[in-house]
DSSP file (Angstrom, degrees, kcal/mol; ACC not computed):
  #  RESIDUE AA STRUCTURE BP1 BP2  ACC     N-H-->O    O-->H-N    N-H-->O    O-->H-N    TCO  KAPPA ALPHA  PHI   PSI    X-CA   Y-CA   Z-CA
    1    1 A X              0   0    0      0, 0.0     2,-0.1     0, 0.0     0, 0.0   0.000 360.0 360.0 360.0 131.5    0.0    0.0    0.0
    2    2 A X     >  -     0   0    0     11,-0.0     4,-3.3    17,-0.0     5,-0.1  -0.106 360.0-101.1-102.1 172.3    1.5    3.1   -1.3
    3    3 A X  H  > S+     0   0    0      1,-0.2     4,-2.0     2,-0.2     5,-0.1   0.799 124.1  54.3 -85.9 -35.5    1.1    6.7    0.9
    4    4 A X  H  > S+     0   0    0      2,-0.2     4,-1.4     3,-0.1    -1,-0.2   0.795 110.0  51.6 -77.5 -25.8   -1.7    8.1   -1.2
    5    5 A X  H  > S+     0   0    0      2,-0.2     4,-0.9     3,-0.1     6,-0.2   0.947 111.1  46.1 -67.7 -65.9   -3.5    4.6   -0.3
    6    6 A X  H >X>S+     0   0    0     -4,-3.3     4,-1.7     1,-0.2     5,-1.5   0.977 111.1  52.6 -42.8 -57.0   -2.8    5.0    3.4
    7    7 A X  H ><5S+     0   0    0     -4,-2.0     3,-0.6     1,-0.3    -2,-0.2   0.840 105.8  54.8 -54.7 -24.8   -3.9    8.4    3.4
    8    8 A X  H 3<5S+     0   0    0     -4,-1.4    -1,-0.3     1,-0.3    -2,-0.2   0.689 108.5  46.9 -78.2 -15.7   -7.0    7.6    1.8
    9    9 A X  H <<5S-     0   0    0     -4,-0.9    -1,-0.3    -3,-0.9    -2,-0.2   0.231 118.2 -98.2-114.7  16.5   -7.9    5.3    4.1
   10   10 A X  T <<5S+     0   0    0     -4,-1.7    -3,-0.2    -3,-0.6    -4,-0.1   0.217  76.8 141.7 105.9 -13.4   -7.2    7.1    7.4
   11   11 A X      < -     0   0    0     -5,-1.5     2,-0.5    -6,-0.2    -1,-0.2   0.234  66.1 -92.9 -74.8-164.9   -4.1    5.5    7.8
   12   12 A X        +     0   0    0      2,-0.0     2,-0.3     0, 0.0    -1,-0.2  -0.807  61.4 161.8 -64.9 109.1   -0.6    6.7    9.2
   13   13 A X        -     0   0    0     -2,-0.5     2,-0.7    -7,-0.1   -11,-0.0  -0.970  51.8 -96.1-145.8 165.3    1.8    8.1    5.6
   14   14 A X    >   -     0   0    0     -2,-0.3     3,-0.6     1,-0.1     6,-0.2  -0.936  24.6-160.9-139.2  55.4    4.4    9.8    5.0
   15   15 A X  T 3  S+     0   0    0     -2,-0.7     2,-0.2     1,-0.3    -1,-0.1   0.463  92.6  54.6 129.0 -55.1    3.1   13.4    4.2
   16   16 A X  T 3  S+     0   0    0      3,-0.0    -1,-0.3     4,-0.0     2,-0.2  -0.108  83.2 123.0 -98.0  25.3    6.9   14.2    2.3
   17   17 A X  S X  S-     0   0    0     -3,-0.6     3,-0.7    -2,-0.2     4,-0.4  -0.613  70.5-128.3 -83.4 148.5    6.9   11.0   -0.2
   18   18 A X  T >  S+     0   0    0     -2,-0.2     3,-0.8     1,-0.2     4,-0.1   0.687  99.1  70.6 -78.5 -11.9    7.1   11.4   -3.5
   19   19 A X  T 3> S+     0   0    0      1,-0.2     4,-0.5     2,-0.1     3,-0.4   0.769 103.0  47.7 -47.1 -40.2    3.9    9.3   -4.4
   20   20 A X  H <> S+     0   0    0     -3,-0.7     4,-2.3     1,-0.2     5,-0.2   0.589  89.3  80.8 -96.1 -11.2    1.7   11.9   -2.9
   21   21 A X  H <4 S+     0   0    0     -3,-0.8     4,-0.2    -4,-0.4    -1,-0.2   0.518  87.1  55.1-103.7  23.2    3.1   15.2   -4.5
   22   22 A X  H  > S+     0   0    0     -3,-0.4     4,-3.5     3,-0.2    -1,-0.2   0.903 115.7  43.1 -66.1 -63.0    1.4   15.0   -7.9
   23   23 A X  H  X S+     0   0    0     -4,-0.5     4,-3.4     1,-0.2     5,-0.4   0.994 111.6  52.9 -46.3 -52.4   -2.0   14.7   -5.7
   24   24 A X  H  X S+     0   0    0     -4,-2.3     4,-1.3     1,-0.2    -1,-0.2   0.956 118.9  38.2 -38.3 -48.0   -0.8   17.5   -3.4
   25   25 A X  H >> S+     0   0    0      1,-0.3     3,-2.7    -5,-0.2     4,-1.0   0.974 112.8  55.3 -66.8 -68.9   -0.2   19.6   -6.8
   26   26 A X  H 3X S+     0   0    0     -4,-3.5     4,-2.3     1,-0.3    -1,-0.3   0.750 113.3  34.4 -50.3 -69.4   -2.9   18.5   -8.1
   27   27 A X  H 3< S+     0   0    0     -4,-3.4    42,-0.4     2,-0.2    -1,-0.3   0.377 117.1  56.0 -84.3  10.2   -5.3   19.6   -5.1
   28   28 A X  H XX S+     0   0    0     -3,-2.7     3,-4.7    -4,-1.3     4,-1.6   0.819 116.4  45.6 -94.1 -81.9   -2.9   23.3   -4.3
   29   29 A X  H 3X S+     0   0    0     -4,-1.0     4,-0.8     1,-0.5    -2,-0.2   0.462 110.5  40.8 -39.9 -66.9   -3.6   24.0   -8.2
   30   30 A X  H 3X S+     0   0    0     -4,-2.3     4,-1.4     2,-0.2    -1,-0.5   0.404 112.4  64.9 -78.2  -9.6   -7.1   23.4   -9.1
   31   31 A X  H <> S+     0   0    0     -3,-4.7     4,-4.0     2,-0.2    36,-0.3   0.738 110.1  38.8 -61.2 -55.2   -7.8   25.3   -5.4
   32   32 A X  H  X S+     0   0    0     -4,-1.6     4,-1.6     2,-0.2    -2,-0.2   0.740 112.2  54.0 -72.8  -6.2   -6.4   28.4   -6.8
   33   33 A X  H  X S+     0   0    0     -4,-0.8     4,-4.0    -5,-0.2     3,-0.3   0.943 110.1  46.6 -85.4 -76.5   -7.8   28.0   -9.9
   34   34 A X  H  < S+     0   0    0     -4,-1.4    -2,-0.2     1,-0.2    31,-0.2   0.836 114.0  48.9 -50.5 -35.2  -11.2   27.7   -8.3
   35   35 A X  H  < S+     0   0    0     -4,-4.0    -1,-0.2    32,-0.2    -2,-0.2   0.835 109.0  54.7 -79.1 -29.3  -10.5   30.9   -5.9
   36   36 A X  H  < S+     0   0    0     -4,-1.6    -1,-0.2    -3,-0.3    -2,-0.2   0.921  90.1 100.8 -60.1 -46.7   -9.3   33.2   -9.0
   37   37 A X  S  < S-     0   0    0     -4,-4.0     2,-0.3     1,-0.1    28,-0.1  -0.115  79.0-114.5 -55.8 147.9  -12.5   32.5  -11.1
   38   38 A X    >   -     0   0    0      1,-0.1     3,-6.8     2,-0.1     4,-0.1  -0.326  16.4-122.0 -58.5 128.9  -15.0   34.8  -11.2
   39   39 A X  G >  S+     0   0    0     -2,-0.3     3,-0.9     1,-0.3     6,-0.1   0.853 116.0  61.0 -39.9 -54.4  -18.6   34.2   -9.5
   40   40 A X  G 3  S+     0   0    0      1,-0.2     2,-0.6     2,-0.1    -1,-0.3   0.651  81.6  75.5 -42.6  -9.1  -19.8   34.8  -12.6
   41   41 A X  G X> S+     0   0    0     -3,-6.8     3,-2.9     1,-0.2     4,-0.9  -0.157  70.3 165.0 -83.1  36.6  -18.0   31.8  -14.3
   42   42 A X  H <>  +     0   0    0     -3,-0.9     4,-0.8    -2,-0.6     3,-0.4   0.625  64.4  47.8 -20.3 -49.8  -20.6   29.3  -12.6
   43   43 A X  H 34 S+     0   0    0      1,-0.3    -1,-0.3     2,-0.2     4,-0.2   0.460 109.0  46.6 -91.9 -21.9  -20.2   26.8  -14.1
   44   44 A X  H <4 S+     0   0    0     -3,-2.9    -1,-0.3     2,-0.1     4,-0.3   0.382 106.1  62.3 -91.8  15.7  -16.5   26.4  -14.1
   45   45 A X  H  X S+     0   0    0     -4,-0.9     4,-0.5    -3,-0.4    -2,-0.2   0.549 103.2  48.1 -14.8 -52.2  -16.4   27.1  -10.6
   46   46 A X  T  < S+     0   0    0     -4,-0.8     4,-0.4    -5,-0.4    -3,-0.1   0.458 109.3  55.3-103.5   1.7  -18.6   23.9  -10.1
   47   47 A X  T >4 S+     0   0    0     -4,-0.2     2,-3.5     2,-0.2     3,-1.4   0.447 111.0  45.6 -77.2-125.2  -16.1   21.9  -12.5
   48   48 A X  T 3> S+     0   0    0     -4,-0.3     4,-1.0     1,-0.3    -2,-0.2   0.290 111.6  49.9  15.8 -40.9  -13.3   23.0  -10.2
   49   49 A X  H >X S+     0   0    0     -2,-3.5     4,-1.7    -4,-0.5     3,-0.9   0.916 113.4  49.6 -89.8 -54.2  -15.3   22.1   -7.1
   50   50 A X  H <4 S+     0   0    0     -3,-1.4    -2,-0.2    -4,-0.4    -1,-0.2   0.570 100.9  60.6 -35.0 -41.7  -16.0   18.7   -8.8
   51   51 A X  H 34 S+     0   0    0      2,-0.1    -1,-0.4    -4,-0.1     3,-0.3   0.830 115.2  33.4 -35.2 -72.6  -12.6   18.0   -9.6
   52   52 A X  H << S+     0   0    0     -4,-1.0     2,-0.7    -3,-0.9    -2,-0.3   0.971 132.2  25.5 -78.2 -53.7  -11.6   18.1   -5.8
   53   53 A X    ><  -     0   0    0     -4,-1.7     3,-3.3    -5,-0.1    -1,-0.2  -0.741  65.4-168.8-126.6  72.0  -14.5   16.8   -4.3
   54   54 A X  T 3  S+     0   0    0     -2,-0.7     3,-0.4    -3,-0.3    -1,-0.1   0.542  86.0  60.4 -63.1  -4.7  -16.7   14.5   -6.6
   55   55 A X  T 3  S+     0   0    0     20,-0.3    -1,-0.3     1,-0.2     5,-0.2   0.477  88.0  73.1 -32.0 -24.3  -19.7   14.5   -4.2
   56   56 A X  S X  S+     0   0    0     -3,-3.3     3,-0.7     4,-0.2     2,-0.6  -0.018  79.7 102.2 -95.3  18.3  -19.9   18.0   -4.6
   57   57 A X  T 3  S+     0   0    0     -3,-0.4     3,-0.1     1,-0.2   -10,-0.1  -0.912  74.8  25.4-123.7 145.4  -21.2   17.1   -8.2
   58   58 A X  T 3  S-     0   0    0     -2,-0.6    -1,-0.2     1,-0.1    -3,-0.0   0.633 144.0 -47.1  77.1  44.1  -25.3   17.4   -9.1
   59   59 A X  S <  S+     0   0    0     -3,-0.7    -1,-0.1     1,-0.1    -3,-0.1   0.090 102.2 135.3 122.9 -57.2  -25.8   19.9   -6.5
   60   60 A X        +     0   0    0     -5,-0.2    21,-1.5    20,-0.1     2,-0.2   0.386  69.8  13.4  -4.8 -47.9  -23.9   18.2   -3.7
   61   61 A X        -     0   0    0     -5,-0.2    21,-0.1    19,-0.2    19,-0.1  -0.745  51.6-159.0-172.2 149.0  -21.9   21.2   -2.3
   62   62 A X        +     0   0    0     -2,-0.2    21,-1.4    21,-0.1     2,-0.5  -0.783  19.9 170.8-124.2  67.2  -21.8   25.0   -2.6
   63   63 A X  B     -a   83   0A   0     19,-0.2     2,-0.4    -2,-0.1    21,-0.2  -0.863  18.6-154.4 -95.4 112.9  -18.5   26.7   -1.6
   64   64 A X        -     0   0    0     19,-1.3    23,-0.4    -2,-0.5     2,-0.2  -0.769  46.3 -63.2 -78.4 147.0  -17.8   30.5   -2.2
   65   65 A X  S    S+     0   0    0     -2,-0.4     2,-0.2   -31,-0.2    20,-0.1  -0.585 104.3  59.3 -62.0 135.6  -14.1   31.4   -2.6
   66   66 A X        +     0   0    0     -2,-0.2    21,-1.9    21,-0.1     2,-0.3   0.150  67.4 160.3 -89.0 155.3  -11.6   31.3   -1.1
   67   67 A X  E     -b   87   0B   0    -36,-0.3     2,-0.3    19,-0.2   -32,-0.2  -0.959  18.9-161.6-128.9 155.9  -11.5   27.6   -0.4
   68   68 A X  E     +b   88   0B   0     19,-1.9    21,-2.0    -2,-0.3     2,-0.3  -0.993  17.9 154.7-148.5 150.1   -8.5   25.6    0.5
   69   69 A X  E     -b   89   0B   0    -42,-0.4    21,-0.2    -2,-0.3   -38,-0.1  -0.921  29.6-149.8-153.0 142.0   -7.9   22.0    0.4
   70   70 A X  S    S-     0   0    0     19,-0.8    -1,-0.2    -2,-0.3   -39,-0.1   0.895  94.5 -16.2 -68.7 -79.4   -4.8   19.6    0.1
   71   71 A X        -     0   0    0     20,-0.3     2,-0.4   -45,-0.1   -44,-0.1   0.651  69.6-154.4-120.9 -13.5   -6.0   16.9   -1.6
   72   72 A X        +     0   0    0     17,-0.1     3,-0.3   -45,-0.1    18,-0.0  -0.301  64.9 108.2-131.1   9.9  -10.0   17.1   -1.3
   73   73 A X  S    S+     0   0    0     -2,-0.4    19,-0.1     1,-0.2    -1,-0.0   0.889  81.9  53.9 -39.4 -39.3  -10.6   13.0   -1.7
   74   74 A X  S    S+     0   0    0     17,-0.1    21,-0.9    20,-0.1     2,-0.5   0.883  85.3  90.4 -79.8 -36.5  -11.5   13.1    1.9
   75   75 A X  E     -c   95   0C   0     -3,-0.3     2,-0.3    19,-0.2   -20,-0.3  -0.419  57.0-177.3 -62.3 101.2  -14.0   15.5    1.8
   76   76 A X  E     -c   96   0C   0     19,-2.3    21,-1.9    -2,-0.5     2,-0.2  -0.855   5.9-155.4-103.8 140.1  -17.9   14.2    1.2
   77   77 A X  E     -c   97   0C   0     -2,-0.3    21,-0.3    19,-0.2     3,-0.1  -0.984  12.5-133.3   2.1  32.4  -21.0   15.8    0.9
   78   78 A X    >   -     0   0    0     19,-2.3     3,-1.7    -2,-0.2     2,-0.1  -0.140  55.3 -82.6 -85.1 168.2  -24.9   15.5    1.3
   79   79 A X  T 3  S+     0   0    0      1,-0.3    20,-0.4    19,-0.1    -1,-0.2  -0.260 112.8  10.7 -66.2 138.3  -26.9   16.6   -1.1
   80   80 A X  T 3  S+     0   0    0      1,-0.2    -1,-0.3   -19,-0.1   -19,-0.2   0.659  77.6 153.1  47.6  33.4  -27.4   20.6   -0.7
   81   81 A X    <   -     0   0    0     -3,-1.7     2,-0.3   -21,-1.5    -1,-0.2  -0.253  25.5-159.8 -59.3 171.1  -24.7   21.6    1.9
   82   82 A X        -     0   0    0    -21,-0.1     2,-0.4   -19,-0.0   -19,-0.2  -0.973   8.4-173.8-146.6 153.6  -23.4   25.2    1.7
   83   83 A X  B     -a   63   0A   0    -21,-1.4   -19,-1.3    -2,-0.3   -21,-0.1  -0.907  16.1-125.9-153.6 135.0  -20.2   26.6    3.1
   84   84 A X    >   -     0   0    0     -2,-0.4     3,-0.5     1,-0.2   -18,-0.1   0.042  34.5 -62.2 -80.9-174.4  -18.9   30.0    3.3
   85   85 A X  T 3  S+     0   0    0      1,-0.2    -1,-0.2   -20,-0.1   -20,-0.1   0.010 114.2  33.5 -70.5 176.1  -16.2   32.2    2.5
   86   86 A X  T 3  S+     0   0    0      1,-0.2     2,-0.2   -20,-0.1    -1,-0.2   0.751  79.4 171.1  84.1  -1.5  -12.7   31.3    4.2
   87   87 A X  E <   -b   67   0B   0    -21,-1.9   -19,-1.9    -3,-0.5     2,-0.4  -0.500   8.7-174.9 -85.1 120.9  -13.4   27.4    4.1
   88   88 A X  E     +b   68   0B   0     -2,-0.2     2,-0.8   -21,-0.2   -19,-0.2  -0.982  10.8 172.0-116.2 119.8  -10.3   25.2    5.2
   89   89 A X  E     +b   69   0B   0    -21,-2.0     2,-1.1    -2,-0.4   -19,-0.8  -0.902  10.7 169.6-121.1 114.5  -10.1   21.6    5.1
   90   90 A X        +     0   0    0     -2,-0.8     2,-0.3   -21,-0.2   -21,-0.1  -0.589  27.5 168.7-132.3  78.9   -7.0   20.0    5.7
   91   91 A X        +     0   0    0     -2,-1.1   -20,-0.3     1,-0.1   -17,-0.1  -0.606  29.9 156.5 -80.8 134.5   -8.3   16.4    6.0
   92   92 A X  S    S+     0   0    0     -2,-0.3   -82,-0.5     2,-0.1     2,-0.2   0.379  82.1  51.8-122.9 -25.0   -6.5   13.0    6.1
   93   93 A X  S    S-     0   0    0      1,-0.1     2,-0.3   -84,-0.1   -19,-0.1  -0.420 117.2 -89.5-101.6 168.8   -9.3   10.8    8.0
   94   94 A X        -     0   0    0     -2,-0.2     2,-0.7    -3,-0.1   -19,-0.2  -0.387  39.5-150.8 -81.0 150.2  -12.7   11.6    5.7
   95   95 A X  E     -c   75   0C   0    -21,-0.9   -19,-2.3    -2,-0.3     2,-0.4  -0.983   9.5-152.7-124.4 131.0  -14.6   14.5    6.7
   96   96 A X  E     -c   76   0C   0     -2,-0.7     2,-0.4   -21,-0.2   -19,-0.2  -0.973  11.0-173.1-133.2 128.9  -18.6   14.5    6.0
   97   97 A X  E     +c   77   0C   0    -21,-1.9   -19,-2.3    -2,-0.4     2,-0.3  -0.785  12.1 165.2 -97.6 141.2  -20.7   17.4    5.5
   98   98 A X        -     0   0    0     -2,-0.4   -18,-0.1   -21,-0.3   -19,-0.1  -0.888  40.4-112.0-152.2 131.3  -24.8   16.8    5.2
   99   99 A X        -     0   0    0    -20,-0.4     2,-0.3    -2,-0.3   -18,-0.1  -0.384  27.4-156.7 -67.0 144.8  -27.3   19.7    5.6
  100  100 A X        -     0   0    0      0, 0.0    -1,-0.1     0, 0.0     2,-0.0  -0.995   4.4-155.1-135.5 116.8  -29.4   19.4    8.7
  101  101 A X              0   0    0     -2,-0.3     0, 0.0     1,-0.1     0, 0.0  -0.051 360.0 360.0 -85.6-168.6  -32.8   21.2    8.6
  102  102 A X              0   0    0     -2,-0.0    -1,-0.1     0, 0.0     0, 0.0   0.456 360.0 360.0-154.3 360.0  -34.1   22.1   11.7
């Protein structure tokens, strides 16, 4: 099991291996990407979010910029959560968001 494997699965890795810094790139790049477009650009906005966080897609998730993320695999969803500006996740165990109506 490789460090990107571990990580995914909660486990103890190696955070400085060289396996993981494509994702790491991967998930700095496409962060900034998403926090430079403009709100008007909707719809690449919600490619970008989709791209880090595939829960976040058909609805899933709402983020305004900035957002920051490592790698965003860990990071789930329910259907219509919303998060505001300023949002940090710096996950290794999974993190789950789900809207709770009241």
């Amino acid at each position: 099991m490789n460090n990107w494997e571990r990580m995914k699965a909660g486990r103890l890795y190696n955070a400085d291996s060289k396996d993981l810094e494509q994702y790491h790139k991967f998930g700095m790049e496409t962060c900034d990407k998403f926090n430079r477009t403009p709100l008007w650009r909707k719809k690449r906005k919600q490619r970008l979010l989709e791209k880090l966080i595939p829960s976040a897609k058909d609805g899933g998730a709402a983020i305004f910029a900035p957002f920051y993320c490592e790698y965003g695999v860990n990071i789930h969803f329910g259907k219509g959560c919303f998060a505001t500006i300023n949002v940090h996740f710096w996950t290794v165990r999974r993190l789950r968001w789900r809207m709770v109506c009241g």
